[in-house]
N, C-alpha and C positions, 0 to 999 in steps of 0.2 A: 504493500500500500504506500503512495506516496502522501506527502504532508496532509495536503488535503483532503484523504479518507480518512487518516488517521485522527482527523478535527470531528469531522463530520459523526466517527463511531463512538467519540469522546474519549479516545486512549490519548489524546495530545490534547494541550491546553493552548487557550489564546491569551494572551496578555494587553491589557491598553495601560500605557505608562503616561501618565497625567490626566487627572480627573474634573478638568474644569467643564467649562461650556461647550467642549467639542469631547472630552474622553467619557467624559458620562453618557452620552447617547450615542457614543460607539458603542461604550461597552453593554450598554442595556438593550441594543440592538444586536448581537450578537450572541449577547447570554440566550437569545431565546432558541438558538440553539448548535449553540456548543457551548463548550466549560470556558467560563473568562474568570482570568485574575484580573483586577481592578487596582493599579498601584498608584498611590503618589505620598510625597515625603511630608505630607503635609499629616499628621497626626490627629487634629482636631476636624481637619474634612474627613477622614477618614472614618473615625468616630461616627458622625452625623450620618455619612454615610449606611451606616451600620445599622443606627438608628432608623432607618428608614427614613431621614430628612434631605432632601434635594436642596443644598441649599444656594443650587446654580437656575431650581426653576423652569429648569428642562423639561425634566421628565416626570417632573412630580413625585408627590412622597410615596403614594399610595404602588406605585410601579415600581420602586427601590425596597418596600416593603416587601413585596412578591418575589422582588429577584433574587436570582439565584447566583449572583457575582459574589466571590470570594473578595472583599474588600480589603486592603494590606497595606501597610506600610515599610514594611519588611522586606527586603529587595531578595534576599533568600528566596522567595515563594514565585518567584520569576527560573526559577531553575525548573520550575515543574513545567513552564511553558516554551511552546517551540517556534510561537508566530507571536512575533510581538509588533505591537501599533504603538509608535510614538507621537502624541500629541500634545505635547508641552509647547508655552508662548515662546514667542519668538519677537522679544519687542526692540526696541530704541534706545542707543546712548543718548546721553544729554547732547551730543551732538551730531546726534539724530544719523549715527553709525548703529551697522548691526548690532546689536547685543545676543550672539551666540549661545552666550553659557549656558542656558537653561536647555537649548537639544543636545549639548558637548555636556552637560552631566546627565543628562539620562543616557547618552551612548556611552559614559563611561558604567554607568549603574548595568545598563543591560550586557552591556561588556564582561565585568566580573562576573556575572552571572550566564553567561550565553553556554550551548551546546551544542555540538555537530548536529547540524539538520539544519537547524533552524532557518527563518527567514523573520527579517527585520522590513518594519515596514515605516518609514516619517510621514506623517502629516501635518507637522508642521510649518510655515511659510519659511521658503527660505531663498534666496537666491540661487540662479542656475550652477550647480557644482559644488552645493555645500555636500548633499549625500555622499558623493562619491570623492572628493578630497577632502573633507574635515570629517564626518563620521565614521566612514568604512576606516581609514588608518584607526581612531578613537578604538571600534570595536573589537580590530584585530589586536592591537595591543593589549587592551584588558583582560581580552579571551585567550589568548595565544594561537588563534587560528584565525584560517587563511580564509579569505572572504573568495567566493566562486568556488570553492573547495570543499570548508569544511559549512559553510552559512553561505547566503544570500540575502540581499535586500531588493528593497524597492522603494515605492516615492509613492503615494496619494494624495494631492491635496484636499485637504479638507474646506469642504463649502458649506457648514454649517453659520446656518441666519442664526442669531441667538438671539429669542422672544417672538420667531417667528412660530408660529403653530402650522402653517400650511406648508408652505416649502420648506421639512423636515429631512431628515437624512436620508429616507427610505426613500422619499417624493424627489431627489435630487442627482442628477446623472452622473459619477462616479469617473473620474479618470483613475488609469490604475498604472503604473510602469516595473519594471522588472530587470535586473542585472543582464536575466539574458530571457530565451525564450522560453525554459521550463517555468522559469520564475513568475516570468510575467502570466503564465496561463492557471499556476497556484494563486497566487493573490488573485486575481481576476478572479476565479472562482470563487474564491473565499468571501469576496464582496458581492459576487451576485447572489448569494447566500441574504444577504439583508437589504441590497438597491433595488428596489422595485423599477424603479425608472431608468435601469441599466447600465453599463459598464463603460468607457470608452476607454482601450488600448493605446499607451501614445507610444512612440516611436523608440523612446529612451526615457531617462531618471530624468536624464536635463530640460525635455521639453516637457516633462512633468510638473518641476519645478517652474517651468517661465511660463507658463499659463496660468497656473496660479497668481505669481508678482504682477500677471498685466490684468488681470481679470479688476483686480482691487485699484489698481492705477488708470485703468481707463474711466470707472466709475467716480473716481477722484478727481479727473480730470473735468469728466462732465458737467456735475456737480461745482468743480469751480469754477466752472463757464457761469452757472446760474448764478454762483454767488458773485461773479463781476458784473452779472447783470444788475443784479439787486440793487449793487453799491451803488450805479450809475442812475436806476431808476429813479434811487431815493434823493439821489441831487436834482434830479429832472421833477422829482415831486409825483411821478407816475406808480402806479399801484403792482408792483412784480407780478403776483399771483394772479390780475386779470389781464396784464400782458400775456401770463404764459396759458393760461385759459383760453385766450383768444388763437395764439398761435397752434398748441394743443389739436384746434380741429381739422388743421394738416396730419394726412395718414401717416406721413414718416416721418412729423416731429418727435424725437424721444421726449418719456414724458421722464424728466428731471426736474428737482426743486431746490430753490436754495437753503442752505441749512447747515448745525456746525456738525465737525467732520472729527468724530474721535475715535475710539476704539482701538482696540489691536490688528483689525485687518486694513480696512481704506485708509484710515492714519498713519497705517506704517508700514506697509505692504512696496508701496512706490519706493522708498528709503532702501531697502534690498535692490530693487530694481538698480536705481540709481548708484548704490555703491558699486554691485560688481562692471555698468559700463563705465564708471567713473576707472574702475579698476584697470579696465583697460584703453583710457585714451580718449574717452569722447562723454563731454562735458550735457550733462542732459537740458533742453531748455523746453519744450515744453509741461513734461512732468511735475520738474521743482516750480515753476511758475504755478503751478494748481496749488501743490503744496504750499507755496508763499499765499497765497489765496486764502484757502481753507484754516490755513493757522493762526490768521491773523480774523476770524472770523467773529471769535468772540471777544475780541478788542472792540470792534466796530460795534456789537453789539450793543458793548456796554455804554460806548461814548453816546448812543443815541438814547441808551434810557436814561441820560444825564442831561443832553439835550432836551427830550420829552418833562423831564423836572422841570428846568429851566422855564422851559413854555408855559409851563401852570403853577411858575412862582412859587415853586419849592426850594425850600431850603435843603442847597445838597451837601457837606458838613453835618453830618448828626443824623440825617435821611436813615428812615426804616423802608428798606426795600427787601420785597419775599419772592423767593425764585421757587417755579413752580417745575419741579423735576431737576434733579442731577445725576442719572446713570447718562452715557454714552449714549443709549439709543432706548426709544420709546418700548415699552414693556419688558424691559430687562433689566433685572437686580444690578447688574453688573458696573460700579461707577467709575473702574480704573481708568484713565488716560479717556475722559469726558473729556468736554471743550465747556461744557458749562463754568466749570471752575475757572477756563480765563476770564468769563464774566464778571464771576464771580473775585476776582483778584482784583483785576482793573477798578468795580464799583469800591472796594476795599480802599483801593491807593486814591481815591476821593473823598473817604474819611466816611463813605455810608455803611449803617449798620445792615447786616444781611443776615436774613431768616430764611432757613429752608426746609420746602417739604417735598417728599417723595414717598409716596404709599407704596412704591416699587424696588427700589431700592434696599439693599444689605443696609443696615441701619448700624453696627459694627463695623464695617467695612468703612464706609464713610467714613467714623471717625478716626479710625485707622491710619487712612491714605490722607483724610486734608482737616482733620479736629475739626470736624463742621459735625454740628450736633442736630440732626432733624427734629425737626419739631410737628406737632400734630393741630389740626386745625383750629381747634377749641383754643388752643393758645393765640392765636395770631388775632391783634386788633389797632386798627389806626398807624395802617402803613402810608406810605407815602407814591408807593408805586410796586407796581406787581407785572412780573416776568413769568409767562411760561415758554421755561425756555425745553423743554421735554418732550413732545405731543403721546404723553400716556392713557391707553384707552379712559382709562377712570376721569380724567379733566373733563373729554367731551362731554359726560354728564354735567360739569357744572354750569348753571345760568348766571350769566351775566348782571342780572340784575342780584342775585346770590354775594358776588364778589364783592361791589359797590359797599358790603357792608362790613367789610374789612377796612377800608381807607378812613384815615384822619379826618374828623368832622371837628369844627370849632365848638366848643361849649359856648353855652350862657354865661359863665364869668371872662371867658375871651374875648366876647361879642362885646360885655360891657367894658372891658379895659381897653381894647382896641378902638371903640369909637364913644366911649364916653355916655353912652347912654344911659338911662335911669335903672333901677331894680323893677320900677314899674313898668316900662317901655319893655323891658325884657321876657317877659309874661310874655310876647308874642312870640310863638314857636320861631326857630333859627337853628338848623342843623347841619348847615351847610358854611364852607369857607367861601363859598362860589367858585372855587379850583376846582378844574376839571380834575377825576383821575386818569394815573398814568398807567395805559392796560398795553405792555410790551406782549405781543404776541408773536417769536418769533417763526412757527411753523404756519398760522394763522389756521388757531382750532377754532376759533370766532369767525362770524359773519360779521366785516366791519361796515357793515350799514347800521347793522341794529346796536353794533358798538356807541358808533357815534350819534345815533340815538338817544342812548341812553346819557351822554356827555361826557363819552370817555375820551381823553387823548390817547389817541389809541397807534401803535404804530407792527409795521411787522417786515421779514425782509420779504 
């Protein structure tokens, strides 16, 4: 029997080594049938895990209850398996270079631990030739075998949406590659085992790899087309969203939106691209130009909800302003490497105080990565202007006229210090400063007709 029956009868084991938003609903897609270890170093995911709590959101608790994955921390328990999936982040130095370590210690982990047979598989993001020069040396050296010999790998990227429920991993068409051709026809099987929407063969590791880095850079790119629309609109004074509404009813307009650009794949996916042709000679100008775009997105942001202050004679010094969502992307716990936080930094270095909520969001996590304490709505009253800067299903529920009763209203004893009028003259209801509020909407989950109905200064990109 080769690898592949031997999975299939359950005498071999699968392994997925790193359990975030993409090795979790590998591995729970798999488990359903063959034996998977479940690894990462991380001890209190692990745990959770165990517990039957999801706490990436994926998959839900109630399906990690059921499962049948050996969940570990323990890199020992990787010995019992012969097919390993590596899917650990693959993010950005501070100066926005690869930051490798995180695939280069799991191929060291599965290194010490590897056995004749096996096949290694990254899904990872990586630049064209990180498999086959920085990991296969990694493996061989740990293991003391010969990669084509005594193991083999491959390359799948992974195209997991996180928070997406409809295009899931099963609903998403699979590219698969392979050292050579036994290789590639074992993993390829191995995966049509769980991709309902089927396989595609690429030619080698490395155009494995580069469809991946362009997939995430073309969409980056797009995307910054809109956001230089936006910026330009908004000098023009023109409305983005009904420009591209209008334009939209051309059949081969793509429909793109402007919006900020975080996360660990279109945030950082282009930066790979860009290093390895940087690597060899040729300086990228379309790409970093998106990137210089996109990054600076929530800078811009912020300076117009400082503008919108302005407008409605706020005081911005001292300003309570509440930002409505900060994960990276709409229905996902997930808030590492947001773009909301430049917003949120910028309104900061303006001396305004900033309150956040997020029903979606790790609420742990948050404080973690940037000491921002979420707050719950019962709390929040008599802000000075309100961002949502997230489009989290749950928002669309709120009505507008709902919000209005969050912003700063003048008392009766303000009314009377401010213009001097009597205790008697005051008895006449007064609950308004006559400022408009400032309702930043940047995905525009509003209809700003009925916004500015209601008298809101309302703005959005």
């Amino acid at each position: 029997m080769n690898l592949y029956e031997k999975l299939i009868s359950g005498s071999e084991k699968l392994s997925v080594v790193g359990l975030g938003y993409v090795g979790l609903p590998i591995a729970v897609a798999f488990s359903k049938h063959l034996n998977v270890v479940g690894f990462d170093t991380n001890n209190e995911k692990i745990k959770k895990y165990k517990n039957g709590i999801d706490v990436t959101q994926e998959v839900g608790n109630k399906v990690l209850e059921d499962s049948s994955i050996i969940f570990s921390s323990n890199e020992e328990d990787l010995r019992d398996c012969k097919f390993h999936i590596v899917s650990v982040p693959t993010p950005v130095s501070i100066d926005k270079t690869p930051d490798l370590s995180p695939v280069i210690g799991a191929s060291r982990t599965i290194g010490r631990n590897l056995v004749p047979g096996s096949i290694v598989v990254y899904e990872s993001t990586v630049y064209p030739g990180v498999t086959e020069d920085i990991c296969i040396p990694i493996l061989e050296t740990e293991s003391g075998l010969k990669c084509g010999e005594d193991f083999k790998v491959g390359y799948s990227p992974e195209r997991i949406n996180p928070g997406d429920k409809n295009n899931t991993l099963e609903n998403i068409v699979k590219v698969v590659s392979g050292l050579d051709e036994d290789s590639l026809e074992i993993i390829a099987k191995i995966y049509e085992k769980v991709i309902r929407a089927g396989v595609h063969r690429a030619e080698s590791i490395k155009i494995a790899e580069a469809s991946k880095v362009i997939e995430n850079s073309q969409r980056d790119i797009n995307i910054a087309f809109m956001n230089e629309l936006s910026i330009v609109f908004n000098k023009m004074g023109i409305d983005t969203q009904s420009v591209l509404k209008a334009a939209g009813t051309k059949w081969n307009f793509l429909n793109f939106s402007p919006g900020l650009v975080g996360g660990h794949c279109i945030g950082v996916d282009p930066y790979y691209f860009v290093y390895k042709a940087e690597e060899l000679g040729y300086h990228s100008q379309i790409i970093l130009s998106g990137r210089r775009i996109n990054d600076d997105m929530g800078k811009f942001v912020a300076e117009n909800v400082v503008k919108q202050m302005i407008n409605a004679n706020k005081q911005i010094k001292g300003a309570k302003v509440l930002i409505m969502g900060i994960t990276f992307k709409e229905n996902c716990p997930d808030s590492r490497n947001t773009k909301v936080i430049d917003i949120i930094k910028e309104l900061e270095d303006y001396g305004v105080e900033i309150i956040v909520i997020d029903p979606v969001a790790d609420e742990t996590e948050v404080w973690n990565e940037y000491n921002i304490r979420l707050h719950t709505y019962e709390e929040i009253e008599e802000i000075d202007a309100i961002v949502f800067a997230v489009p989290h299903e749950e928002f669309y529920n709120i009505k507008l006229h709902e919000i209005k009763k969050l912003f700063k209203k003048s008392s009766y004893s303000d009314l009377m210090h401010i213009t001097g009028i009597n205790e008697v003259a005051a008895s006449v209801e007064y609950s308004s400063n006559n400022e408009p509020d400032v309702l930043i909407d940047v995905k525009g989950i509003f209809n700003r007709t009925e916004a500015e109905s209601l008298e809101f200064l309302y703005w959005r990109l």
